[in-house]
N, C-alpha and C positions, 0 to 999 in steps of 0.2 A: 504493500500500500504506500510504505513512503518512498519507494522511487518511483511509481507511478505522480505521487505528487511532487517530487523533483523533478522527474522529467517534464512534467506540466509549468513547473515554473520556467525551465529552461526556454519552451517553447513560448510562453507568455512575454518574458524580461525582453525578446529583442524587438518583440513585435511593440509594447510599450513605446522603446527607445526609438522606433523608426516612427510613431508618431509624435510624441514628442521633440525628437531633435528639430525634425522642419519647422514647428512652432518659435522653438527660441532662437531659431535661425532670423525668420521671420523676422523676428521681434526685434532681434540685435540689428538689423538695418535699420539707417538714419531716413528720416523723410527725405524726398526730393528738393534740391533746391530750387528757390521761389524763382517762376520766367521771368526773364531780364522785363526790363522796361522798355516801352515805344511810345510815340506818340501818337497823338489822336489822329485819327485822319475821319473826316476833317477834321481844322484846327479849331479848336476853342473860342469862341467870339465874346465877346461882353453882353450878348445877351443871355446867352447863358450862366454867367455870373451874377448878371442886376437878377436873374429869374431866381437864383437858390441863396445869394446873400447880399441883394439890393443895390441902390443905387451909388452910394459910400464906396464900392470900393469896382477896380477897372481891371483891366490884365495890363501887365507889362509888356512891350514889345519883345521880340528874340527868341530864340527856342529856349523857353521855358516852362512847358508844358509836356506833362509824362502822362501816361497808364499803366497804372501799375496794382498790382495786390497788396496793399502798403499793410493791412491788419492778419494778413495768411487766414480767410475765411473762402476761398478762391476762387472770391469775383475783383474784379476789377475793379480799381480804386482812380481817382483824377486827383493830379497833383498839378497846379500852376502858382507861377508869380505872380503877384498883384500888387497895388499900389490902394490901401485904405484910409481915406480921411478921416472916420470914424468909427472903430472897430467894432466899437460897443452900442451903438445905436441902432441898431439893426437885428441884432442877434435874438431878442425876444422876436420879431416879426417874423426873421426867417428860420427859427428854428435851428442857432449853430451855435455853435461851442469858442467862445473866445478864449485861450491860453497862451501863455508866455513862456515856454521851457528854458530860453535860456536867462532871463531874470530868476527864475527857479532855481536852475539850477546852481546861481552865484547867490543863493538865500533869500531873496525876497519872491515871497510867496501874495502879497495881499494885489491879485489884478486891478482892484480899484484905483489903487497908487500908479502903478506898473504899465497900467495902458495908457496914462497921461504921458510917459516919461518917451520923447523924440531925440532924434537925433539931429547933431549938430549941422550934419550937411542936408541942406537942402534938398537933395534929390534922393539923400536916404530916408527921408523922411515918409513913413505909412506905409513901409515895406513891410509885406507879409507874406504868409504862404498860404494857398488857400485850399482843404483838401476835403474828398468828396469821398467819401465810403459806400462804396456802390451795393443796391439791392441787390435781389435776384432775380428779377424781370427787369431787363435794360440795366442793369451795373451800375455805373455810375452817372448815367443819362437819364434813369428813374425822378420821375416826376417828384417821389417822396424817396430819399437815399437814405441808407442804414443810419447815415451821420454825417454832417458835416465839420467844417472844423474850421476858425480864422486865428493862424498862430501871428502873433505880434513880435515887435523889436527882435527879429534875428539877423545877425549882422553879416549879410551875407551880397556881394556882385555876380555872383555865377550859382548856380546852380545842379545838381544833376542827381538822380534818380538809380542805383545800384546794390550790390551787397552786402550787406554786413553779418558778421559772424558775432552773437551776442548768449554766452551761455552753450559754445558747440555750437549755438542752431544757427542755421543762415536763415537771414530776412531779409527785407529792401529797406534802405535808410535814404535818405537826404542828403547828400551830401552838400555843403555848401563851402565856398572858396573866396576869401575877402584878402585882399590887398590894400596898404594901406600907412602911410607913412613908414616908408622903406622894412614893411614888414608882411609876410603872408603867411595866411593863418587856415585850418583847415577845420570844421566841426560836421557836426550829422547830426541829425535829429530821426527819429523811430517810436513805434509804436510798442509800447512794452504791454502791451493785454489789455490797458485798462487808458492810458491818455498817451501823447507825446510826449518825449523827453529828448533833453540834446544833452551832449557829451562832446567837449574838445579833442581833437585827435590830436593836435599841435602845430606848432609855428617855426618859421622857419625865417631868416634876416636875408634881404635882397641884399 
């Protein structure tokens, strides 16, 4: 009787392991990394912006406009440049999210304060980023989007839209690129599950 029940476990034990190995094989694979970013085709007009965060704020000239999965839920997200007179004046009407990541993240946290504060040059002045968290019928062309977002004061002339490894995982960050009395500087902004947040990557002396 008991090698009939040894031999039973013999025959059970690999059959066991041949389905479980493929599982934790499985498992131990990383997600795939998030598709690059493109742009809109067509481009992005300002009526589509006065239509989801009003009349206060425009699009920048230039290629400055992405589509991208910026929250990894994967649908398509819109990212552009814009120029806001009044960040806060709108955002009850149209339903968006006004934040400041990088006054955050150099400690001042109270937006009330935070959205007053401009910059000294003229043309940086009401630079924002404006981003659009796409549904799941029309993505981020949705009449009503998952969310939108008007992030304030980040100090940024260039722009772009690629990878970032945060925690192992790859996401899509912001990259942005400011030059600026003989010095250039690099930061990114990204979505961490729950808002934006930016992080310096660092600078470098022309």
């Amino acid at each position: 009787m008991s090698s009939s029940k040894s031999l039973l476990q013999l025959l059970v034990l690999p059959l066991c392991l041949g389905l479980l190995l493929p599982a934790v094989a499985q498992k131990k694979q990383p997600p795939p990394p998030p598709a690059r970013a493109k742009s809109p085709s067509p481009a992005v007009t300002d009526e589509l912006i006065h239509k989801q965060f009003g009349d206060n704020c425009s699009l920048l000239p230039g290629p400055s406009q992405f589509v991208a999965d910026m929250d990894d839920d994967g649908i398509e997200d819109l990212v552009v440049a814009a120029k806001c007179k009044n960040p806060m004046a709108d955002r009850d009407e149209y339903k968006f999210i006004v934040s400041d990541p990088y006054d955050t993240a150099l400690g001042y946290g109270d937006l009330k304060l935070t959205s007053g504060f401009g910059s000294d040059e003229p043309d940086r002045r009401g630079l924002s980023l404006l981003i659009i968290h796409g549904a799941e019928k029309d993505a981020w062309r949705a009449d009503e989007p998952k969310g939108k977002f008007l992030l304030i004061n980040l100090p940024f002339k260039t722009i772009t839209v690629k990878r970032l490894t945060i925690k192992k995982k790859a996401i899509l960050g912001i990259y942005m690129e400011e030059t600026g009395e003989g010095e250039s500087s690099s930061s990114v902004v990204f979505w961490d599950g729950k808002k934006y947040r930016y992080q310096l990557l660092g600078s470098t002396l022309e």
